[in-house]
N, C-alpha and C positions, 0 to 999 in steps of 0.2 A: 407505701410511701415511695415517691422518687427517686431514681438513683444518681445525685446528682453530684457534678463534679466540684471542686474544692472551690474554685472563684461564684459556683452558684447556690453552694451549702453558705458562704460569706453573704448571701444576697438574699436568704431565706429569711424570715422574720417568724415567730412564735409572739401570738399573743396570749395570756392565759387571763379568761373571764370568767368568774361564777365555777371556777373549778373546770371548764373544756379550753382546751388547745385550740387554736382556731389557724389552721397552716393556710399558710397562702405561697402562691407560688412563687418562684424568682422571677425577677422583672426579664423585659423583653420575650417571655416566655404567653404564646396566644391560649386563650382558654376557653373551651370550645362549650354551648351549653351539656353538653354530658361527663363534661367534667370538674363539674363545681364540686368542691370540697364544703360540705354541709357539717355543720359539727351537731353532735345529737343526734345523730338519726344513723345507725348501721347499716350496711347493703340488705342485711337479711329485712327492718323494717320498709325499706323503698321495693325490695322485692315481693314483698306483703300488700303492699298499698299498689303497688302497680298492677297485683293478681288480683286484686278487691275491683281494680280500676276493669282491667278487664270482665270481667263477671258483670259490670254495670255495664258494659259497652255491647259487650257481644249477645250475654245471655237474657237481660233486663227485658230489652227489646223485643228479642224471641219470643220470649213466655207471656209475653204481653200479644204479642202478635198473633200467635197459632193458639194461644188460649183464653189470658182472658178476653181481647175481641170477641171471638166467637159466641163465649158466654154471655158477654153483653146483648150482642144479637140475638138469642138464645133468649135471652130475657125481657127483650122487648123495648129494649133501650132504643132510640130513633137514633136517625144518620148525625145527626149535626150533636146528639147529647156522645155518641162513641166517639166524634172527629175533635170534638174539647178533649174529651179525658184522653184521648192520644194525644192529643198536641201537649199538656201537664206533662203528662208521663215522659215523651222525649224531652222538654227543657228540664223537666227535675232531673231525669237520666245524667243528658248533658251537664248541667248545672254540678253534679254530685262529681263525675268523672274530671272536671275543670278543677274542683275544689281537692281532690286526690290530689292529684298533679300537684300542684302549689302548697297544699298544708301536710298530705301524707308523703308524699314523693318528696317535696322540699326541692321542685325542682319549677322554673318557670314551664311560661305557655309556649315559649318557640319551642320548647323540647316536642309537643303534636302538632308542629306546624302552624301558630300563631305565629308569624311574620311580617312584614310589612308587604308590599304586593306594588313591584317597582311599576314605574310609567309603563315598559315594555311590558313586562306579564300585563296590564291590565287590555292593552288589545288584544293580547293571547288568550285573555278570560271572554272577552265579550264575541270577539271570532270564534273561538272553541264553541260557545254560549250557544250562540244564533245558527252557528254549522248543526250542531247533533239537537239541537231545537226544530229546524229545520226537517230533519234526519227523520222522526218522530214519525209524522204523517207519511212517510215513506217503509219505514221499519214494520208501522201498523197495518199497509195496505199488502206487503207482502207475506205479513203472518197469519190473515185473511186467505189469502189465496193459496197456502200452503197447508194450512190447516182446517182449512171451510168455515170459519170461524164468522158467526156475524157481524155487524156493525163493530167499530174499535172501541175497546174499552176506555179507550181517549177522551172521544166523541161524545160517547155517554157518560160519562162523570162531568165533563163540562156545561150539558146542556140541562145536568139532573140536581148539580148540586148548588147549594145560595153561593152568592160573590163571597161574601164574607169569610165562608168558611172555605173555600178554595183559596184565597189571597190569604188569611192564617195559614194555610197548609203548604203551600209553595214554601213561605217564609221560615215554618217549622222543617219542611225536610230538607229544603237548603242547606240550612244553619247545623239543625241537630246530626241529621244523618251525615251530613260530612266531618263533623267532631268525632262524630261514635265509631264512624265505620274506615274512616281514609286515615282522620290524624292520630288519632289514639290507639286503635283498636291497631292498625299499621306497624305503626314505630312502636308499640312495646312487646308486638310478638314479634317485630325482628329483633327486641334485644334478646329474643328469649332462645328467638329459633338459629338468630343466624344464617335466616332464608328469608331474602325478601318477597320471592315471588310465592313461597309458599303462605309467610307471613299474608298477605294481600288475595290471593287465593281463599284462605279461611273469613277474613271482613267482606268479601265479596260472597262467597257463600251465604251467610247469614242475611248479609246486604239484598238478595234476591229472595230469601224465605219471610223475611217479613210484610215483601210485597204479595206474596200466597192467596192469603185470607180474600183481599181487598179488589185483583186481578185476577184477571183468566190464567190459566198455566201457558194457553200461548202468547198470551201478550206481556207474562213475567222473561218467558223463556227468548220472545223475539226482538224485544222492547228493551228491557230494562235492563236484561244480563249487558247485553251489547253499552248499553248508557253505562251501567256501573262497570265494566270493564273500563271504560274510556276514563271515566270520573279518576278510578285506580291507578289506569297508568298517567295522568296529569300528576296526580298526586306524587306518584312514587318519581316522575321526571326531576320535581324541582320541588318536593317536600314540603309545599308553600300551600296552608290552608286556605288562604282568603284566596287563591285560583281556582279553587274545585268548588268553592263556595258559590262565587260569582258562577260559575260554570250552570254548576245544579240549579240557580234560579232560573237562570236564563233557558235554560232545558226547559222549566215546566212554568213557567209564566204565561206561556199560551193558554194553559187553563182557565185561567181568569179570564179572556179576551174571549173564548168561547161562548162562556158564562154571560159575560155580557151578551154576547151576541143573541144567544137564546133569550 
């Protein structure tokens, strides 16, 4: 409880409903989302649901990535029946980690970076967007020549896969991947660690092992490490999902336009 002085203990208010205390704070006093007084619910259970949250965030993904994909392959599952049940999988993911937050956590969506995304961030999203969109064709040709590596992994996914299921998949990793990996999986290992950078360091690890399976190791390690660092640190700059959001489409929207082109 607060320790508050004699003119703001007179300004304190106690309502009692259904048997819970419900404290609310003295007025003129700003109340930031992490510190909403929830009544029902103990630190030890929001510490519970945000450890569940994470396990859907970090781990869910993984195990689906470096294993059952594989299996699926393995099994004779074709390109576009594996690229549905991944796209299921990250919005149920998502969908599950959203629903934490709000019914287990009892905490809103700004607390991972649902925000609104002022006029200014939004040319900040669509520049950042189109720069390391941009960036792409250049990051590809030099992990090419460093590596000896053939044609870009880019190149051949756009020219190899239906429109459809590239324009679902931009849309799914935009969306999911920057829920799972930048606002959630972010901000509740920094409540945990107390390191942001270490916090962000760990979602970015995972962030590049789920692309493993699906890419070369030099075009995870040339490509993607360097985009999801960037993703990270927009993130961690100004906390604001719907920037990294718009960011990550705009990154990989050329896929599609390939696609067509082929």
């Amino acid at each position: 409880m607060w320790a508050y002085g004699r003119r703001e203990r007179l300004l304190t208010s106690q309502l009692v409903c259904l048997g819970k205390t419900y404290i609310t704070r003295p007025t003129g006093r700003s109340q930031g989302d992490d510190d909403l007084v929830v009544p029902g619910i103990a630190g030890e259970q929001r510490s519970l649901a945000s450890g569940v949250g994470l396990v859907f965030a970090l781990v869910a993904p993984l195990v689906y990535a470096l294993v059952v994909d594989p299996y699926l392959l393995s099994s004779g599952v074709g390109l576009n029946g594996r690229a549905v049940i991944g796209y299921v999988v990250m919005w149920s993911v998502s969908g599950a980690v959203l629903a934490l937050t709000v019914f287990g956590e009892r905490r809103p969506l700004s607390t991972v970076g649902f925000r609104p995304l002022p006029l200014g961030l939004i040319g900040v999203a669509v520049g950042a967007g189109v720069f390391l969109s941009l960036l792409v064709p250049v990051l590809s040709l030099f992990v090419e020549a460093i590596a000896g590596v053939g044609p870009s992994d880019v190149m051949d996914t756009g020219r190899g896969t239906a429109v459809w299921i590239l324009a679902v998949g931009v849309v799914t990793a935009g969306v999911t991947e920057e829920i799972l990996f930048r606002g959630y999986a972010i901000e509740r290992l920094i409540e945990r660690t107390g390191r942001p950078w270490l916090s962000c360091l760990i979602s970015l690890a995972v962030f590049v092992a789920i692309h493993l399976p699906n890419w070369s190791v030099a075009h995870v390690m040339g490509v993607v490490l360097p985009l999801g660092l960037a993703l990270t640190v927009l993130y961690l700059w100004k906390r604001n999902l719907p920037l990294v959001i718009v960011v990550h489409l705009l990154i990989d929207a050329p896929l599609i336009f390939l696609a067509l082109a082929a």
